[in-house]
N, C-alpha and C positions, 0 to 999 in steps of 0.2 A: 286941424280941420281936414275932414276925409277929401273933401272936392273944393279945387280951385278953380278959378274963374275959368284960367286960359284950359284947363280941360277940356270944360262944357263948351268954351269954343272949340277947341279940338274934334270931339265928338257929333258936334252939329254941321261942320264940314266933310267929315269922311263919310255920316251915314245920309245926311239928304242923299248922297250920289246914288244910293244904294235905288234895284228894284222896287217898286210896291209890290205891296203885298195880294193884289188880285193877280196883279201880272205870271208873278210868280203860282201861285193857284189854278188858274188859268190854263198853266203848259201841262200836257198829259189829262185833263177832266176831260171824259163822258159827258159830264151833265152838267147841270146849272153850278153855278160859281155862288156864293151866300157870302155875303160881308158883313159882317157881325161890326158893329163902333159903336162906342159910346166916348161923348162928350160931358165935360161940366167941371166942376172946382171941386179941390181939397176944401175938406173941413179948416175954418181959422184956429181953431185949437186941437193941438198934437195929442191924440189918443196916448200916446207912449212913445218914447225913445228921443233920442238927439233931433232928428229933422238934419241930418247935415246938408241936405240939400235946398230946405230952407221951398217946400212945396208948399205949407200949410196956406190956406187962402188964394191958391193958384191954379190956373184955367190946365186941365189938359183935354188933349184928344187921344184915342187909338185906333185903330184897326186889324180885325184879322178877316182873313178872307178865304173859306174853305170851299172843296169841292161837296156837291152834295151828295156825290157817293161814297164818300170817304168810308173808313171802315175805323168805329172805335177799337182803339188800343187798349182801352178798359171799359168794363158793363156793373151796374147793378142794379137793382129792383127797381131805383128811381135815378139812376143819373148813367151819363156815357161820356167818357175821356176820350178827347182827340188829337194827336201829338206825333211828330214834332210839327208846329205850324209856324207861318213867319207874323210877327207882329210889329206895326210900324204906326208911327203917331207922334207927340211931340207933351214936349212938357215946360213949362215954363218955373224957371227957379227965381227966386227971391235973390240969391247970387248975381244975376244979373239983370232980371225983370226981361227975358229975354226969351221966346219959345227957341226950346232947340230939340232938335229931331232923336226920336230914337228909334232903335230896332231891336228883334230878340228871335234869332234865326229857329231857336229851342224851343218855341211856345206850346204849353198844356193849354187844350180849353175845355173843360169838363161842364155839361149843360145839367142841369136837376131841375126835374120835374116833381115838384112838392105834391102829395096829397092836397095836405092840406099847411097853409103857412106861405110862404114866399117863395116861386122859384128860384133858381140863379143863377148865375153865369161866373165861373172859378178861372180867372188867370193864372200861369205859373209859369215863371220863365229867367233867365239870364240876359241882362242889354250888356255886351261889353263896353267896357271905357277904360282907352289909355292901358290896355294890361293886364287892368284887376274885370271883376265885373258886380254889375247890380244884379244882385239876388230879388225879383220880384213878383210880390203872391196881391191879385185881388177879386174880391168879392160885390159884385152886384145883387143886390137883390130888387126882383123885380116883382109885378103883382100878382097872385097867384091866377095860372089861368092864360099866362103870356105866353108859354113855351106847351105847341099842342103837342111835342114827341121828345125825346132827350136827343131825335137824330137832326142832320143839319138843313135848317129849314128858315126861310123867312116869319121875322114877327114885325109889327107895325111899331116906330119910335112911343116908347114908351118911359116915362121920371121910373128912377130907382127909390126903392122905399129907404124912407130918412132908417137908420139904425139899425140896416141890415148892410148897409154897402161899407165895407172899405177897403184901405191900399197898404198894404208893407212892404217895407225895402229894408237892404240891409247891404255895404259893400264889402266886398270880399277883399282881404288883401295877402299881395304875397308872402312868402317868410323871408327872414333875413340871409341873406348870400356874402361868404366870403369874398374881399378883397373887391370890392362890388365899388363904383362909383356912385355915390348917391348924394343929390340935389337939393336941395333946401325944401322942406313940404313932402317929399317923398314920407312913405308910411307902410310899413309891414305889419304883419300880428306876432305878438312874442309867442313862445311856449304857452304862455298863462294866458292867451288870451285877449291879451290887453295891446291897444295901440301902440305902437312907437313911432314916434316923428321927428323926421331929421330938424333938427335945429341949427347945426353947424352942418356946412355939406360937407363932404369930403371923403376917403375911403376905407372904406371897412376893413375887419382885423381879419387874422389867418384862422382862430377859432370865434365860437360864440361869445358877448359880453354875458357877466351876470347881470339881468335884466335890471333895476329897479322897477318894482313894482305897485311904487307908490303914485297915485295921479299927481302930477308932474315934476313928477323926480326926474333927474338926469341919470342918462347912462353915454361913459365916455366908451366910445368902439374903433380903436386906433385913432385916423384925424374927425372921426364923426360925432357930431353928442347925437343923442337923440333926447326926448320929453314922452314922456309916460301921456299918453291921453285919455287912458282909461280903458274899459273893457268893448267889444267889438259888442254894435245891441243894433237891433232891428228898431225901424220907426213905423208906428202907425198912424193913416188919417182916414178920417173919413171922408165920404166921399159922394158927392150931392151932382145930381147931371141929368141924362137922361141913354136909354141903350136903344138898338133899333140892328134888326138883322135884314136886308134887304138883295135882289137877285144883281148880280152885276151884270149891267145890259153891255158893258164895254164892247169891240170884239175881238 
């Protein structure tokens, strides 16, 4: 399993501590500050992938919060990239039934302004944990007609349209390290791809093993075993809430 309990504790104490994300917005703006969130649940049925985190059917929130002179990093006909931004929010896993905080100092938020069809609101980012990090991409789509410019502006809370919103994740993990102490649950990616999970802890060899790469074959690596988990895959859900971009009056 990619994520263990005490992790998503881990994670949820080090990044509460962190700035918000208006704060940080905030320092250096000219002009109005715009906060972009969207609240609501995962879809109960997994679009595609493992779910290691066990989101499907579960509450989150986010926030980002830009300056409103910002300048996109990318343009086209109908949409405008804005990057890097901080994004901070919370998610609650089935792992524990427990919200816990997250942040992604890296964040894409690219706005589209549809002719015609749905606008939308495109996340793209990294939340570190423990090490490795979560790779994640999502999509809101809202009504058409909701977003008057692709630049950054207030819109009134508005539901995402059912079958155009959703969320992918995917964890990133390290590669295998010589002579390395590794823990029981520890997980690298092999050459091929595919998970490795320590099963026996203990320490790694002076060269690489040959992998097995059968899902859950063993591979012995000096006093380490490890178990074949399978291949690294991205999960998708959808995703039911509502979005709302509003001026932050803080001061």
């Amino acid at each position: 399993m990619v994520v263990k309990i005490p992790c998503i504790a881990v994670a949820a104490a080090v990044i509460s501590s962190y700035a918000p994300s208006g704060a940080l917005a905030a320092a250096g703006c000219n002009s109005e500050v715009i906060t972009y969130q969207a609240t609501g649940r995962f879809g109960p049925n997994v679009v595609e992938g493992p779910d290691k985190f066990k989101l499907a059917d579960m509450p989150f929130s986010i926030t980002i919060s830009v300056c409103a002179s910002k300048t996109p990093t990318d343009t086209g006909l109908d949409y405008a990239a804005y990057s890097p931004l901080v994004l901070t929010g919370s998610v609650t896993s089935g792992l524990t039934g427990q919200p816990t905080a997250i942040k992604s100092q890296d964040t894409s938020l690219t706005l589209v302004q549809s002719a015609t069809g749905v606008d939308t609101i495109r996340l793209s980012g990294i939340v570190p944990l423990e090490g490795a990090g979560i790779s994640i991409h999502g999509i809101l789509g809202l009504p058409n007609g909701t977003l008057t410019s692709t630049s950054i502006a207030s819109f009134p809370a508005t539901s995402t349209v059912s079958g155009q919103s959703d969320f992918t994740y995917v964890v990133t993990h390290p590669a295998w390290q010589t002579a390395k102490l590794y823990q029981l649950g520890n997980e690298i990616l092999d050459p091929s791809g595919n998970i490795q999970e320590v099963t026996t802890a203990g320490i790694s060899g002076a060269i690489s093993p040959e992998w097995n790469e059968t899902v859950g074959g063993t591979t012995a690596d000096n006093t380490v075993v490890w178990t074949n988990e399978g291949p690294l895959l991205p999960s998708t859900l959808t995703v039911f809430g509502t979005a709302s971009a509003t001026i932050d009056t803080r001061d």
